[in-house]
C-alpha positions, 0 to 999 in steps of 0.5 A: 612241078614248083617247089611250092606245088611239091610242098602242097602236094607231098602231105597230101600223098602222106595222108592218102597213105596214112588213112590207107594203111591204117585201114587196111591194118585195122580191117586185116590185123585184127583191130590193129591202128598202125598209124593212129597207135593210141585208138590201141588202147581202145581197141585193147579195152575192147579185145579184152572185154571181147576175149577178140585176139591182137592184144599183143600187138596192140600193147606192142604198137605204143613202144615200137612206135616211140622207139622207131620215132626216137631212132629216127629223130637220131637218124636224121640227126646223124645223117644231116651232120653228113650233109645227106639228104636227111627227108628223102633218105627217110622216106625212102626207109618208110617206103622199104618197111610198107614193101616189107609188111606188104611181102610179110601180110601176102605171105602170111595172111589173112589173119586169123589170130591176130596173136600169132607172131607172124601178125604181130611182125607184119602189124610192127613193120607197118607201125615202123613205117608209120612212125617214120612218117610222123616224125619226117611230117613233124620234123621237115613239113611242120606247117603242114596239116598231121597227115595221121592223126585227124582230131586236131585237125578237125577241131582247128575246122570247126574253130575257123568255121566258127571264126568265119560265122563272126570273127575280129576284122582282119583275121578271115584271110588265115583262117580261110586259107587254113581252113581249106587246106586242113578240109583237103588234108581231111579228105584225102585222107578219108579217100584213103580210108575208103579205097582201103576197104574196097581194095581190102574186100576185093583183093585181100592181102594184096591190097597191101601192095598199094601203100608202097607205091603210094610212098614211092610216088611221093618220094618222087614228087619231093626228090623232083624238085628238092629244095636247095634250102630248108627240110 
């Protein structure tokens, strides 16, 4: 595999990933987003107009999500002052935490109150493990599509469409290209989205055991070929 395929492939891994586990979070956890922490706040709203339970969890998503974030901005940090391997380690941890909140979801689950602390533990390890994937994204695959959050992406779709409709000469190429990478990203995505709520109908809990296995297999498409230089 080509470094230039590794660095087309890897987001797209990450956000099959992302919109699985975000669905799988929401359909089992109570409403919980792991991934897109602030629809919580949505959610939050509607759980206390409702009286549906999860509110701990979603009040508790936002902060840990940041925590995790700044911890892993410092990690990184430290890490590449000893000349490590600063995005595979990284995902590596992303990876053990989704193995984590898998164990924690078969072991404990379903979850009937999303209150309880045994939910509440599952849904913060799997916003751990999220948060992760935001920052590494951020951080070491910043040209690259979000590979959580949609909105942006879908307004930068629309733009170019528009772009495309009537647009100043010379500016169709880049809005092309973006285009079409940003419409995969979207639709990757949204395939995670959907084999989530299959799996969660047909297989319960154990659908968490899929996130894992995604993550390690795009650990392994960026260890193949890692780069000499840059991220």
């Amino acid at each position: 595999m080509a470094a230039s395929e590794t660095r087309a492939t890897l987001p797209l891994l990450l956000s099959l990933n992302a919109g699985y586990v975000d669905t799988a979070g929401f359909l089992a956890l109570q409403g919980l987003f792991t991934a897109h922490v602030t629809g919580n706040f949505v959610t939050l709203g509607a759980s206390l107009a409702l009286g549906t339970s999860g509110v701990v969890a979603k009040l508790l998503a936002l902060p840990v999500f940041c925590t995790v974030v700044v911890a892993t901005r410092l990690l990184g940090t430290l890490l590449s002052n000893r000349y490590a391997p600063v995005f595979e380690t990284l995902l590596g941890l992303k990876v053990l935490l989704l193995a984590a909140g898998a164990a924690l979801a078969i072991r404990f689950g379903p979850f009937h109150d999303g209150d309880s602390w045994r939910a509440i533990l599952t849904g913060m390890v799997l916003v751990a493990a999220m948060a992760i994937q935001n920052a590494v994204h951020r951080v070491h695959l910043g040209s690259a599509p979000p590979s959580t959050l949609m909105t942006g992406t879908t307004t930068q779709i629309m733009l170019d469409l528009a772009d495309k409709i009537y647009t100043r000469k010379g500016a169709e190429t880049k809005s092309g290209s973006r285009l079409a990478q940003m419409s995969t990203n979207i639709l990757v995505f949204a395939i995670g989205c959907g084999a989530a709520a299959v799996l969660y109908t047909r297989f319960g809990m154990r659908c968490f055991l899929l996130p894992p296995i995604l993550g390690s297999l795009s650990l392994i498409v960026r260890s193949v070929r890692r780069p000499q230089t840059g991220p």
